[in-house]
Every structure is written in C-alpha cells, then in structure tokens.
C-alpha positions as CSV (number, residue, x, y, z in Angstrom):
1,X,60.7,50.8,38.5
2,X,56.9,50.6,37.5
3,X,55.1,53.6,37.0
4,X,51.1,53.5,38.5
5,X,49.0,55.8,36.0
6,X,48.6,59.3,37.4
7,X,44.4,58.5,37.2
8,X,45.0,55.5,39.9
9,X,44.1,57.8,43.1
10,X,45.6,55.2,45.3
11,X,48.3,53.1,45.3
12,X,46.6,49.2,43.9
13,X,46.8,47.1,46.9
14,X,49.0,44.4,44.9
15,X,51.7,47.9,44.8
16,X,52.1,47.6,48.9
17,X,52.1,43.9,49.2
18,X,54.9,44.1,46.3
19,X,57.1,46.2,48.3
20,X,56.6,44.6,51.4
21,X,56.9,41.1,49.9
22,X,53.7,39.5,51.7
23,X,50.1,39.4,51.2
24,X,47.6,41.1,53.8
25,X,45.5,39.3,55.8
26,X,43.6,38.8,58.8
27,X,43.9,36.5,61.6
28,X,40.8,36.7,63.8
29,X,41.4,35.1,67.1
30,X,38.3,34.3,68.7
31,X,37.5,32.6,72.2
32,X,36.5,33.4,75.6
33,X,37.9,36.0,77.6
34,X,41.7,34.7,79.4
35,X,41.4,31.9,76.6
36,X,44.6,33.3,75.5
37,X,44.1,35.4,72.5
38,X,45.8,38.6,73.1
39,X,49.1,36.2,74.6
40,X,49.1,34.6,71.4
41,X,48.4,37.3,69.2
42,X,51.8,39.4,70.7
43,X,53.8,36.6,70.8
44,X,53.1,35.8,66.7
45,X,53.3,39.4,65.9
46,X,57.0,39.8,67.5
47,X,58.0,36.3,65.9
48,X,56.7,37.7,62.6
49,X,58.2,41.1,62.6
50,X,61.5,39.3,63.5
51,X,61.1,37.2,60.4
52,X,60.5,40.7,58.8
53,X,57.3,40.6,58.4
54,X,55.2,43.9,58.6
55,X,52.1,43.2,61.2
56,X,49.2,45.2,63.0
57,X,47.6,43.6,66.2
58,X,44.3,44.8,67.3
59,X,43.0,44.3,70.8
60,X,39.3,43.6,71.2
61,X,39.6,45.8,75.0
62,X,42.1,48.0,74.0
63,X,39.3,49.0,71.0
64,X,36.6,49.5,73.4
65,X,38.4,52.0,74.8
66,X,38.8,54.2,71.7
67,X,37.8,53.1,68.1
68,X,34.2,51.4,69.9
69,X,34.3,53.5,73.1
70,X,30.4,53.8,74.2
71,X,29.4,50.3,72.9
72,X,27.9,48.0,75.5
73,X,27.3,44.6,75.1
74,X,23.4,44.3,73.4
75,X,23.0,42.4,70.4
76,X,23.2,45.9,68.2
77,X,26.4,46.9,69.9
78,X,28.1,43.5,69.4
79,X,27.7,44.0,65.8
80,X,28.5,47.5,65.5
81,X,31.7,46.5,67.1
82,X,32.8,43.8,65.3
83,X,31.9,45.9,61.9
84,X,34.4,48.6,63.0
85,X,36.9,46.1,63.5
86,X,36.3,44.5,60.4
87,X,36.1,47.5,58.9
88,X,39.5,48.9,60.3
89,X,41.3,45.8,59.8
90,X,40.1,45.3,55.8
91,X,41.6,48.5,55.7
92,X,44.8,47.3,57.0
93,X,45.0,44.3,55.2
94,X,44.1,46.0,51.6
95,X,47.3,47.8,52.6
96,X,49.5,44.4,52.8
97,X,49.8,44.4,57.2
98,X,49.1,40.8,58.8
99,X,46.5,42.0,61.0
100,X,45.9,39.8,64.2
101,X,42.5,40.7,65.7
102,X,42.0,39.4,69.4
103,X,38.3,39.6,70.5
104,X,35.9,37.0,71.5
105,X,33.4,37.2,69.1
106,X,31.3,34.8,71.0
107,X,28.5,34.5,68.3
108,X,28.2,32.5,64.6
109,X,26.6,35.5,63.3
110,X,29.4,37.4,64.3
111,X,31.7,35.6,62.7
112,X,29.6,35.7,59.6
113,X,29.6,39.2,59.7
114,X,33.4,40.1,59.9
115,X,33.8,37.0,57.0
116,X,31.4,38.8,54.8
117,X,33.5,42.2,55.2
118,X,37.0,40.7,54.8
119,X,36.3,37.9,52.3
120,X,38.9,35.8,51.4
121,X,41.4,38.1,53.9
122,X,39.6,36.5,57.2
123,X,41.0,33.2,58.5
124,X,39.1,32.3,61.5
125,X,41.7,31.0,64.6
126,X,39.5,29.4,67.4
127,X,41.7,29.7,70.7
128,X,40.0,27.5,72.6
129,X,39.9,27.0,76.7
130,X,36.8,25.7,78.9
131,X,34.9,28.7,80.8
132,X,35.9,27.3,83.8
133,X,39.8,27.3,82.8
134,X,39.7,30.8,81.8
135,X,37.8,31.5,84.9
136,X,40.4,30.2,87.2
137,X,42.7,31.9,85.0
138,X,41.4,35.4,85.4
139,X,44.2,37.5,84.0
140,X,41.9,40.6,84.0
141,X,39.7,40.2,87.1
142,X,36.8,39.9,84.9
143,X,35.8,36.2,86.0
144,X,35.4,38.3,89.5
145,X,33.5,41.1,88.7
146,X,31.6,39.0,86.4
147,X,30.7,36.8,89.6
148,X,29.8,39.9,91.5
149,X,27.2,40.8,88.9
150,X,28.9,44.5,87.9
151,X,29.9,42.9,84.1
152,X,26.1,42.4,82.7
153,X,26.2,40.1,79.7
154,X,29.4,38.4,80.7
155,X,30.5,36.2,77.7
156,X,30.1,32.1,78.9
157,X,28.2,33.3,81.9
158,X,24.7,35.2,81.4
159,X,25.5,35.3,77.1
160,X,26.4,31.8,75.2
161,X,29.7,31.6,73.2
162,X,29.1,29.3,70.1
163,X,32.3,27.8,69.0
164,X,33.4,28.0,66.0
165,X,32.5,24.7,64.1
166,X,35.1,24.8,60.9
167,X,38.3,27.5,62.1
168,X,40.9,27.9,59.6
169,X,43.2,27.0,62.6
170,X,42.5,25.6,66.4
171,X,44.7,26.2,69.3
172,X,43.7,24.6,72.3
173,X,45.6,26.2,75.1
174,X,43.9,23.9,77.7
175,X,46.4,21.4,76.7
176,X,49.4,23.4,74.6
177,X,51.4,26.5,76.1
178,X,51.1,29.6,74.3
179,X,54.2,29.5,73.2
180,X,53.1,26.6,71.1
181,X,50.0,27.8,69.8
182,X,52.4,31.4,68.4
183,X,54.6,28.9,67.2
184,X,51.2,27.2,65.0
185,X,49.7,30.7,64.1
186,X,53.2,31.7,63.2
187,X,53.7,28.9,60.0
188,X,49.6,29.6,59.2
189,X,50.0,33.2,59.2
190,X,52.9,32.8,56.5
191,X,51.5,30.6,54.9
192,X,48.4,32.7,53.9
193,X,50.7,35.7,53.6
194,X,53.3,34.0,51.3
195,X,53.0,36.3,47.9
196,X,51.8,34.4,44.9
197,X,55.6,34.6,43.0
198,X,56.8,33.0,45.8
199,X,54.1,29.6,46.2
C-alpha cells in the first residue's frame, strides 16, 4: 500500500484515479436546446457506470436552478455560468469522475472559456440538430414560450449559436437515434478515460 506524505494536504489527483482505475475528464455536450444533450448524456452515464465506471452528469437547467440560480441570459451571465460549471466540473474531474456537462453553450467564446479552465480535461462533443428540428421537437415547451416572446434571448431565435468548428466528437441526432450517439460517446469517453498503465 503507498503511503502519501503527511505534508500532501490532499490526496494527489493521480491517488483517486488509481483507485478508481480511470482518468477524469470532461465531456462537454453542447448544442441547441431539445438537440439531445441531456438524452445522451444519461443514457452514456448509465452505460458507463454499468461498465463500472464512476461518472457525474451535470445538467445545464437543472444548474440554473441552484449552483447559477439568478443568472439571466446577458453576455456577463452566460459567462459567469459557464465559469461555475467549469469550475465545478474541474473539480470533479481533478477527483477522477467522468463528468458529462449538458448545456448549450451557444458561443466560440464560451467554449474558449470552459477549454481554458479544464485544459487538457475538456473534450468538446457537438450534438448537433437544426433549430427547426429541435423546435418541432420541443421536449421542454421552450420552442413555445420562446415563440410567445416570455423566453428573451432564446438561443437560435433572438441569440446566434455558433457551431463548434473542430469538436472532439459530433453526434448528429438529426440523422442517428440517441441510442446511437450514447453508444459513440460511450467508446470516446473510455477512451480518454482509459489510465495510462492500461494504453
């Protein structure tokens, strides 16, 4: 058994990806809303922790409710809200968890921004669908309200998505089921997380 030093105040990150025989990282699934993120994202994760695989999944709504409760959609809250996230899942993944992140990220810069906090951890997955797909799709009623004019900002309505030009991974589920696409970020997601002894 190996002994850390008393001095080490924490536990080295290479400790908890020993025990748990993976390395952490951090699938960021980006898109437009009813793309099929969050479907994907909980699909992977159950197939994963099956495998026996120790995974966190973070949901972009779910965290506006909590974590970035109060955070609207201008340009300074965007940000502020993908930082926390960031923040909470580099945290995650410097303790060995596969962390899937669902939010729609819609911007370049945004993307930027939760690279440059998660370094070589973030692996971009561009879950792609047309606005007008996801809009026909409406899993959440936002398409609706969004039509109505009671969601200001609405993400490929009144504010641009850019799509991400070089993703670590693409899954189109305008043409593949999301079955498929878990099936894709499954063998990725091992792949990145496969520990070094074991390449």
């Amino acid at each position: 058994m190996h002994i850390y030093p008393e001095t080490d105040r924490f536990l080295p990150r290479e400790a908890k990806e020993s025990l748990l025989a993976q390395k952490g990282a951090v699938l960021w699934l980006c898109g437009l809303s009813g793309s099929g993120k969050s479907t994907i994202a909980n699909l992977a994760e159950r197939a994963l922790h099956e495998a026996g695989s120790y995974t966190v999944a973070l949901d972009g709504d779910t965290l506006r409710t909590g974590l970035n409760a109060g955070l609207g959609f201008s340009d300074e809250d965007r940000q502020e809200n993908i930082r926390r996230i960031a923040e909470t899942a580099k945290i995650l993944a410097n303790n060995g968890a596969i962390v899937f992140i669902s939010a729609i990220t819609p911007r370049t810069s945004l993307r930027t921004q939760a690279a440059g906090i998660l370094g070589a951890d973030y692996h971009e997955i561009y879950v792609k669908a047309s606005f007008e797909l996801c809009q026909e799709r409406d899993p959440k009623g936002l398409y609706a309200k969004a039509q109505r004019g009671e969601i200001p900002q609405f993400t490929g309505k009144d504010s641009a998505f850019e799509p991400p030009t070089a993703p670590s991974l693409l899954l189109d589920t305008e043409h593949d089921p999301a079955a498929t696409c878990a099936e894709r970020l499954v063998a990725y997601a091992q792949k990145v997380a496969k520990p070094d002894s074991a390449a």
